[in-house]
N, C-alpha and C positions, 0 to 999 in steps of 0.2 A: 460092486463098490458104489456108494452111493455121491452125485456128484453134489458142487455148490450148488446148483438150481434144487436137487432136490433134499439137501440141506435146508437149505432158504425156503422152501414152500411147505414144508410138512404141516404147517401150522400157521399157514399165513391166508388171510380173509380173502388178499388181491389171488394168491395160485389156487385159492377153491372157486375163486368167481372167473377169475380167465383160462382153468383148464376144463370145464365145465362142455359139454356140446353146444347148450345156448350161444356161447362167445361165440362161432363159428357165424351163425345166425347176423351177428352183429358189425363182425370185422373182416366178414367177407363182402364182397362188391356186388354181388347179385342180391343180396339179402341185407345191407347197410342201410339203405335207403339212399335219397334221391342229392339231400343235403350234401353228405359227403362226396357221390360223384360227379355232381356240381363246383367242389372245390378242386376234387382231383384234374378238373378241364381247365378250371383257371386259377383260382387265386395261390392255389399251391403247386400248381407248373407254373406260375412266372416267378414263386418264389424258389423254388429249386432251381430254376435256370436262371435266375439273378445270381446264385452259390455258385453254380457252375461258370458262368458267365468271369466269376473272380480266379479261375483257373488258371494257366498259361496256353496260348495258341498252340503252343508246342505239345501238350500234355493233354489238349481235345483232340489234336490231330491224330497221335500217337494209340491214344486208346484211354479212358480211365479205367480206375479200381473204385465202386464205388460200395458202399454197406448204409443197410440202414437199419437201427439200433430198433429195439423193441418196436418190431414187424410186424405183430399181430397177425393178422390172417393174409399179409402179403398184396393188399390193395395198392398202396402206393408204391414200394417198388414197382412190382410190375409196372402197374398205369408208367411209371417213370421210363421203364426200360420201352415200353410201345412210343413212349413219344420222342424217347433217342433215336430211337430208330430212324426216324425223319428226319431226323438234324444233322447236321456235321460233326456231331459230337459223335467220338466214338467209345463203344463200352467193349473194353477189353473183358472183365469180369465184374459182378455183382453177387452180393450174401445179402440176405437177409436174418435178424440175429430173432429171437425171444425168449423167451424164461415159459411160455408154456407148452408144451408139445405137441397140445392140442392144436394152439394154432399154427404152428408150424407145418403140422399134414394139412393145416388148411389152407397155406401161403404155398404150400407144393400143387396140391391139385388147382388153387388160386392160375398160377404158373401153367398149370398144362392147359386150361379153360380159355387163357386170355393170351398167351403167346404163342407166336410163329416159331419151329425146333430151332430157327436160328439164337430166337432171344434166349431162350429158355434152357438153348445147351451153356449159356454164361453166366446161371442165376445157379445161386445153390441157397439152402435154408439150415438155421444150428439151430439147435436149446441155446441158449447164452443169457445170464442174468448181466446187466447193462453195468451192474460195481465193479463185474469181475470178466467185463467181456472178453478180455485179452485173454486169459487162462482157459475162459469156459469155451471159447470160438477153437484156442487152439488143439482142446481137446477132440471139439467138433470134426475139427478138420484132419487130426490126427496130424498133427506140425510141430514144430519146438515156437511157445510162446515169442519167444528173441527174436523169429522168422517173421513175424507178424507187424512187426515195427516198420513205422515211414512205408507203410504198403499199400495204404490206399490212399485213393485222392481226393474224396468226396463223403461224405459221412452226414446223414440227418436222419432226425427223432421226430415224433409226432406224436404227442399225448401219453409221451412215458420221460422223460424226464421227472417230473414231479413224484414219482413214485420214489426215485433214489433222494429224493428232500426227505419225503416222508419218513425213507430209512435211515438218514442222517449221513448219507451216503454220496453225497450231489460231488463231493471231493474225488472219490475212486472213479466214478465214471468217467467225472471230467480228464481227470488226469489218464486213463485208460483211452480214451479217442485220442487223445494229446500223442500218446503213444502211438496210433494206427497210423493215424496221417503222416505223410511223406511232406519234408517240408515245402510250402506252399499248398496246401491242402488247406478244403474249408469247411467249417462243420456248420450243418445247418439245423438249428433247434426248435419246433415249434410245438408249441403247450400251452393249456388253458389259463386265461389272464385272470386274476383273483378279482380285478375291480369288474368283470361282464357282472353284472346281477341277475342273471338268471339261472345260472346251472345247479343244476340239482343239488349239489354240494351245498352251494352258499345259503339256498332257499333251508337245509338243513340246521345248518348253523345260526341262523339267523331265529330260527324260530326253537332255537333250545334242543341242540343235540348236545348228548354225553359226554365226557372226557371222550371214550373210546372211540364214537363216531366223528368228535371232533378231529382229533388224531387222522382219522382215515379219509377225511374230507379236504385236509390243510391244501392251498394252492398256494404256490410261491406268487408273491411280485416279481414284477420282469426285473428289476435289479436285483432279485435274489437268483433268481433264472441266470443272470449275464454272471453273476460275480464268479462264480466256478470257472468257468472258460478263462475268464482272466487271472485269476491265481494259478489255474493251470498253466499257461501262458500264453495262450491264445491271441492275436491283434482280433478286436473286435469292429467287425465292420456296420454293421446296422444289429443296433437293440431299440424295438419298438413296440409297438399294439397295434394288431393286424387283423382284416376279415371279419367280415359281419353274419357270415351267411350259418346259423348252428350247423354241427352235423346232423342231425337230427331233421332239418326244415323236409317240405316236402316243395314239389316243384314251384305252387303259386308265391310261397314266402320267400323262396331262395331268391325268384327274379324280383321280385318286390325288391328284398334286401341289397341285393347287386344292383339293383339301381340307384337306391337311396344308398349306398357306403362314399361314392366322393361326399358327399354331404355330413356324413356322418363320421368320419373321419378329417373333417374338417374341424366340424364343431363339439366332437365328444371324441376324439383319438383316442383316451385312456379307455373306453370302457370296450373295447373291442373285445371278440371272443376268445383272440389268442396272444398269447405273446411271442414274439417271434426274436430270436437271435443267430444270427451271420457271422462265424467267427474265422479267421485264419492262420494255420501256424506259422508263424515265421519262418523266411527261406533262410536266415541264420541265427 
């Protein structure tokens, strides 16, 4: 029986480019390069532990439930779950979700490479396309979708949100996390900001791409980014433009950049590399 993921990819550009082996190459942490595990040390652990941080004392103490939405090759969970480990935070359990299969055997071995059997007997990984998460995770898990409601605590995206814009989609997602979080839960968003000028997309667009490749390039504005959480019904706690460092950089430009970002976030805040949003559900 064929599922939504592989409904949804038969014929889609994004499931031939990220179930590909190359993707592996790119979205795993040995093989990413230097930029992205330079964000996963800092700029994107003190934004996850700002989300977590909006939690209740009660509910770090206790244990969370945390997931994070199109995983890709499982980098930042993990890096997230080694550096709970250190903290008083505790993780009761952790998924990570994707839409390509590929990467998910790559966020599993990602998992036995980089974590101790304690972290790793908490982590589990699905197929799951990010419209239909709720349906497609509880298939994963082999559950009744209804079970899956107010169940976790903690929930963040990183460079897939934009794909559900792309697919006019940005509504089910939203409202599909709306559903997971238990209230007081916080979802944390982060994706590439349309006003950076340099990413490959815009340099695209800029110089005369197609209908088609237009299409495939679109970045939302961070107020297109926030609006969903809030129609879903989200309280939004911090929507802004965030991080200087590309993924992409190599070591000399990253500290370059980390050095100059107070400066640069002073005086050009909008054109940062990412848009970030902080949201939380209402405790009624």
């Amino acid at each position: 029986m064929m599922t939504n993921v592989d409904i949804a990819g038969s014929s889609d550009p994004f499931f031939r480019e990220y179930t590909s082996q190359a993707a592996i190459l790119k979205y795993t942490k040995a093989t990413a390069g230097y930029g992205i595990s330079y964000l996963l040390d800092h700029d994107y652990k003190e934004i996850y532990l700002e989300g977590l941080n909006a939690l209740s004392p009660e509910v770090k103490r206790r244990g969370i439930r945390m997931l994070e939405f199109g995983c890709g090759g499982g980098m930042n969970i993990v890096h997230l779950m080694s550096v709970l480990s250190q903290t008083d935070i505790k993780v009761e359990a952790a998924v990570g979700t994707d839409f390509s299969p590929v990467l998910i055997e790559g966020a599993r071995r990602e998992a036995k490479n980089y974590l101790a059997d304690k972290e790793r007997k908490k982590l589990s990984f699905h197929v799951a396309l990010n419209e239909t998460i709720v349906s497609d995770l509880a298939e994963g898990m082999k559950t009744d979708p209804a079970k899956l409601a107010n169940s976790f605590h903690f929930l963040f995206g990183v460079n897939t949100f934009r794909y559900c814009h792309r697919a006019n989609k940005e509504m089910e997602c939203a409202e599909d996390l709306f559903k997971l979080l238990a209230p007081g839960g916080v979802c944390v968003n982060i994706d590439m900001n349309d006003k950076f000028p340099f990413f490959r997309s815009n340099v695209k667009r800029k110089f005369g791409a197609d209908r088609v490749a237009a299409e495939e390039c679109y970045i939302p504005s961070l107020a297109e980014y926030t609006e969903p959480f809030k129609r879903a019904g989200f309280e939004i706690l911090r929507s802004d433009n965030v991080v200087w460092i590309p993924h992409s950089s190599g070591k000399p430009m990253a500290h370059l950049l980390a050095a100059l970002s107070p400066i640069l976030s002073t005086v050009a805040s909008s054109r940062a590399t990412r848009s970030l949003v902080i949201a939380r559900k209402p405790l009624a």
